[in-house]
N, C-alpha and C positions, 0 to 999 in steps of 0.2 A: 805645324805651321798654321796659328790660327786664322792669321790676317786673309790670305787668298781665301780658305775656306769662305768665312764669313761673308767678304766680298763677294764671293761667287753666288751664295745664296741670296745677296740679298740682291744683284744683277739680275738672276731669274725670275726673285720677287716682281720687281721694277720691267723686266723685259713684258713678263708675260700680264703685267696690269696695263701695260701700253700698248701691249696687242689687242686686249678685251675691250680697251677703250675706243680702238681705232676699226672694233666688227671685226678682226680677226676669227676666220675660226679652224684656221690648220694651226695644232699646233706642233709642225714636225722642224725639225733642224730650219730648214733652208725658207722657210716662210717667217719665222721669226729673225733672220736674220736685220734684214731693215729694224727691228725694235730695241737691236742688240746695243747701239749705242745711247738710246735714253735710258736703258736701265742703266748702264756704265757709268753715264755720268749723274745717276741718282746715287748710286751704291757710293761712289765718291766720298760723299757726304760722313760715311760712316768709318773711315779711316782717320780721321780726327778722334773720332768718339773713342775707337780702338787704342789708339796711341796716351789717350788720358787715363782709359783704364790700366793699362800697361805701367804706365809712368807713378799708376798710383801704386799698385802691386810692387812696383821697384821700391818707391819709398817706404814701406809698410815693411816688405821682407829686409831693408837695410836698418829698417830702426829697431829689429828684430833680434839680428846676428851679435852683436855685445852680450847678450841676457845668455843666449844660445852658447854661445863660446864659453862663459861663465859655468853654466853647466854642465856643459862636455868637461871643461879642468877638474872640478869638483868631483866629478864621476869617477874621472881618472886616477885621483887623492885617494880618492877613498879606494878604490877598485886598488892600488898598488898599496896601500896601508893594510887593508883586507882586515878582519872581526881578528881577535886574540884568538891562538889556538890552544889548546893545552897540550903539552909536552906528551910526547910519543913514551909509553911506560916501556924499561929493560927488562 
């Protein structure tokens, strides 16, 4: 699941540059709390971006699958046709 990952990193990014900017200087759990919602709705930002690369990777792997399937039959033809053998000698 890459979406949460990403988002979460990039919330920490955004939390703990809003605490640097605001003279924080614990940075444990419960002090950056209060900062936890500007990065949130920074990282926001980046779940569109996510969804375009997604949306492109879908197109690219669908205009892909025709070529792919072509291959795999072909494979298959040949793989059940197999080289001439020569006759087993009595």
């Amino acid at each position: 699941m890459i979406y949460p990952t990403v988002v979460w990193i990039v919330l920490d990014h955004y939390m703990l540059a809003a605490a640097a900017a605001a003279g924080a200087t614990d940075t444990a759990g419960p002090a950056l709390e209060r900062f936890e919602g500007v990065g949130l709705s920074q990282a926001m930002y980046v779940i569109p971006v996510l969804n375009l690369t997604l949306t492109l990777c879908m197109f690219a792997a669908a205009r892909s699958v025709p070529r792919d399937v072509e291959k795999v039959r072909n494979w298959m033809r040949d793989a059940a046709t197999g080289p001439a053998r020569p006759a087993a000698a009595k």
